[in-house]
Structures are given as C-alpha cells and as structure tokens.
C-alpha positions as CSV (number, residue, x, y, z in Angstrom):
1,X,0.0,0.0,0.0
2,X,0.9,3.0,-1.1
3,X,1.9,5.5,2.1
4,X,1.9,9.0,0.9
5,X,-1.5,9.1,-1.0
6,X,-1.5,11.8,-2.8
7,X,-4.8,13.5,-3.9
8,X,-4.9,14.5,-8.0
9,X,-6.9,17.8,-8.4
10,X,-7.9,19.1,-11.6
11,X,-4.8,20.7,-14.0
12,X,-3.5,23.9,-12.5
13,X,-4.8,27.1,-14.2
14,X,-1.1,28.8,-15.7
15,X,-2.2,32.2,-13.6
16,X,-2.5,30.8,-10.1
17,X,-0.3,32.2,-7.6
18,X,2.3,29.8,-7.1
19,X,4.2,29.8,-3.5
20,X,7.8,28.0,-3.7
21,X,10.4,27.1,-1.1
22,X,13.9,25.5,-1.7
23,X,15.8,23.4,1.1
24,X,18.3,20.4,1.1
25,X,17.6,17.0,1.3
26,X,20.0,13.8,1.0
27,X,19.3,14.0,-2.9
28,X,20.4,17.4,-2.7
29,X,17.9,20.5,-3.3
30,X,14.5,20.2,-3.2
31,X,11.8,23.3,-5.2
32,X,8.5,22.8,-4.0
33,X,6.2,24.5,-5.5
34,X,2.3,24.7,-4.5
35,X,-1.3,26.5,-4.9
36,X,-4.1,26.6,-2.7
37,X,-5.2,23.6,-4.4
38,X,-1.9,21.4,-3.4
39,X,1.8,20.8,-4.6
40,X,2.3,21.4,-8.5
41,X,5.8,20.9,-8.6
42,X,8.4,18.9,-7.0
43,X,11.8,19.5,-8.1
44,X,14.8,18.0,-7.4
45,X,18.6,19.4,-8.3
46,X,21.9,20.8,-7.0
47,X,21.5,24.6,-8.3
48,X,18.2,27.0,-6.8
49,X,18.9,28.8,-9.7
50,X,18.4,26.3,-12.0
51,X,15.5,24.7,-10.1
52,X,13.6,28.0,-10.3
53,X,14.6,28.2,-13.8
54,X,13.1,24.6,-14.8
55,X,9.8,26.4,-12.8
56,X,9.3,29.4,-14.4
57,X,9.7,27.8,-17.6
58,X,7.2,25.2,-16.6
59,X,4.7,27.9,-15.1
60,X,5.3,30.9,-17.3
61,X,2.1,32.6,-16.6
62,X,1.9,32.0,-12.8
63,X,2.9,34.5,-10.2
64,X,5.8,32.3,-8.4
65,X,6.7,33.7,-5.0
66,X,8.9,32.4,-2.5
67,X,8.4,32.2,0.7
68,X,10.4,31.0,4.3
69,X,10.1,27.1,5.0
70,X,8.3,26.2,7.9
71,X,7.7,22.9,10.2
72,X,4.5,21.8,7.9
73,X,4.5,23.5,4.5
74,X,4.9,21.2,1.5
75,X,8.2,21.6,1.0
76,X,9.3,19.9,5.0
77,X,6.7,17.0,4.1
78,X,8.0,16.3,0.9
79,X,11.5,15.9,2.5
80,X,10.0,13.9,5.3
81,X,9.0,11.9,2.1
82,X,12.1,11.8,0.7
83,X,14.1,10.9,3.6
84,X,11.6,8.7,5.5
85,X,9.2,7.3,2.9
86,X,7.6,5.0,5.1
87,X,6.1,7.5,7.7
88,X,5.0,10.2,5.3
89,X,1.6,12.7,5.5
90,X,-0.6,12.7,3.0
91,X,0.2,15.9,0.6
92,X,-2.6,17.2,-1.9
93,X,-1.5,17.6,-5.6
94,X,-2.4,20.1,-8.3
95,X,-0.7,18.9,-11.4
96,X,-0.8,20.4,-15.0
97,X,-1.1,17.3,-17.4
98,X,-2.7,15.5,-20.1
99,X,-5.2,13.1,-19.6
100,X,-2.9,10.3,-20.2
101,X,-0.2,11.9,-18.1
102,X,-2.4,11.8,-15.4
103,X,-3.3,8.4,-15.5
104,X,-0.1,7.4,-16.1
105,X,0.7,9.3,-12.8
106,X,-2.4,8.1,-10.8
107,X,-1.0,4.6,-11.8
108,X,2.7,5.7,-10.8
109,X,1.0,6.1,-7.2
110,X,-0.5,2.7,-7.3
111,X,3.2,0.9,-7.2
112,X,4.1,0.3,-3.3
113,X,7.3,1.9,-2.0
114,X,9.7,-0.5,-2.2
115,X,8.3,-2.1,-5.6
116,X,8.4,-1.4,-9.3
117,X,6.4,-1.6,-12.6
118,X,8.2,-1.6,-16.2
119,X,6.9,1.1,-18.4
120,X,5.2,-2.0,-20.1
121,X,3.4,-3.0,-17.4
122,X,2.1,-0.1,-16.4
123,X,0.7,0.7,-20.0
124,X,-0.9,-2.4,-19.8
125,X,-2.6,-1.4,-16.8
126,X,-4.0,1.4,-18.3
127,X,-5.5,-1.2,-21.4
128,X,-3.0,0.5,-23.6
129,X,-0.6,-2.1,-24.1
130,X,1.1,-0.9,-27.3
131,X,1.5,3.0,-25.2
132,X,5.1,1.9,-23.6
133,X,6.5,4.7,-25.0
134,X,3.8,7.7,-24.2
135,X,4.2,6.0,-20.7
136,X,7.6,6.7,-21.0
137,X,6.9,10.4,-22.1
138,X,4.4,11.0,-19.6
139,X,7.3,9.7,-17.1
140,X,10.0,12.1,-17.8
141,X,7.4,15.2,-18.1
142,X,6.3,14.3,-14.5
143,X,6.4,17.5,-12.5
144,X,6.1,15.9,-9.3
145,X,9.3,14.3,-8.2
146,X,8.4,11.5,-5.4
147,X,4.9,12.5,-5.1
148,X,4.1,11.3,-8.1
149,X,7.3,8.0,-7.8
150,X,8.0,8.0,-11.8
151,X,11.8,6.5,-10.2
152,X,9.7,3.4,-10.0
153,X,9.3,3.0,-13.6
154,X,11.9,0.8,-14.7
155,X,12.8,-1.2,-17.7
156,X,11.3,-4.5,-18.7
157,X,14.3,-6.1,-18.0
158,X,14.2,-4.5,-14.4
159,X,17.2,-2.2,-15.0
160,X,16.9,1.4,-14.0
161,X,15.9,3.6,-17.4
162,X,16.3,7.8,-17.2
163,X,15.2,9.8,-14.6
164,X,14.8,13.3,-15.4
165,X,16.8,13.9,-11.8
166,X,19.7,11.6,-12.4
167,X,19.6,7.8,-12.2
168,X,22.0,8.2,-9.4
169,X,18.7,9.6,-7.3
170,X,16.6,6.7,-9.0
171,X,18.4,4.5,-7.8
172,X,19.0,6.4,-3.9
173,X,14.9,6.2,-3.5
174,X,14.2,3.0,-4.4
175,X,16.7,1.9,-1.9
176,X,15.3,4.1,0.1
177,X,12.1,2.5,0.0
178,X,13.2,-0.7,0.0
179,X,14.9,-0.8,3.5
C-alpha cells in the first residue's frame, strides 16, 4: 500500500499564484512548488537557480513567490517523504497534465514503495498495451518528483531507465524504499 497518497486535483490554471520554497535534502535540493489547491511541482537538483529556472519555464504565466520554510509547508513534508518514505503525511497535488499523463501518474502512485512496474506493465494497466513509449513520455514530463514515484518505472528487464533527476537519485529512492 501505497503510504503517501496523494490526492490528484484538476490541472493547474497557468495564472495561479504559485508559493515556492527551496531546502536540502539527502538527494540534494528540493523546489517545491504549490497553490491553494496542493503541490504542482516537485523538483529536485543541485542549483536553486536552475530549479527556479526549470519552474518558471514550466509555469510561465503563474505568479511564483517564494516564501520561508516552515515545520508543515509542502516543501518539509516532501523531504520527510524523501528521507523517511515510510512515515510520510498525506500531501494534496495540483498537477498540470494531459489526460494520459495523469493516469499514467495516478498509476505511478498505485506501485508500493519498495516495488516497481516496467513502463510495459504499467501501460498495460492502463488497457494501452502498445502505449510503452507515451508512458515513458508522460514519465519524464512528470512534475512531481516523489509525489508522483516515476523512479519506480523501470525497464522491462528491471534495470533502472532515465530519470529526469539523475539515475543516481533513481536509484537512492528505491533503496530508500526498500529498506
């Protein structure tokens, strides 16, 4: 079962206000990103300016501000996530996506931490069996690092494909989760 349920809200609306806050985590930084509605962006790097680069350019009609971390904004449960995956809150999600990226990313959320699906499988879940690739697509334009755990996409062969946030951190989390 799935621990950090995440709740899929309809696709964000480009002019929302946007709140963001940075902070480090054992994969490095962390952008979070979220509207009244719930997180719409989880980013992970090793440069805030490239982070909040990679945002604007995803949001480019939103009005980003940043704001302070606190004890229980997004940002400090999503690295509670990250570092603890088994003992994580529940965190609301408002992300911008097709259709099919958002049920590829609802069925990302069905894989148990600790456990992964090939991109196959998972198309075949959705009754698109011949869709590996648009899976694959719908993967890597994930904006919702962890939340939504595209690192537990993995070949069919079980080897560890691209992550947009560096295998290396692919492979961290699923170790992660699998302690």
């Amino acid at each position: 079962m799935n621990t950090h349920r995440s709740v899929a809200q309809p696709s964000l609306r480009h002019d929302s206000l946007v709140r963001l806050a940075v902070g480090r985590c054992s994969l490095g930084l962390a952008l979070v990103a979220w509207t009244e509605r719930g997180v719409c962006a989880v980013l992970l790097g090793d440069d805030r300016a490239e982070l909040t680069r990679d945002l604007e350019a995803r949001l480019p009609e939103a009005s980003l501000v940043a704001v302070e971390a606190s004890a229980d904004d997004p940002l400090s449960r999503v690295i509670a996530l990250i570092e603890c995956p088994g003992v994580a809150q529940p965190i609301a999600i408002d992300a911008a996506g097709t259709a099919f990226q958002r049920s590829v990313w609802a069925a990302l959320r069905e894989i148990p931490a600790g456990s992964t699906a090939s991109y196959t499988d998972i198309a075949r879940r959705l009754g698109r069996p011949s869709a590996v690739r648009a899976v694959a697509g719908a993967c890597a334009a994930n904006p919702l690092a962890v939340l939504v755990p595209c690192h537990r996409a993995v070949r069919s062969d079980g080897t560890l494909a691209g992550y947009r946030w560096g295998v290396e951190r692919k492979r961290a989390l699923l170790s992660r989760e699998a302690s």
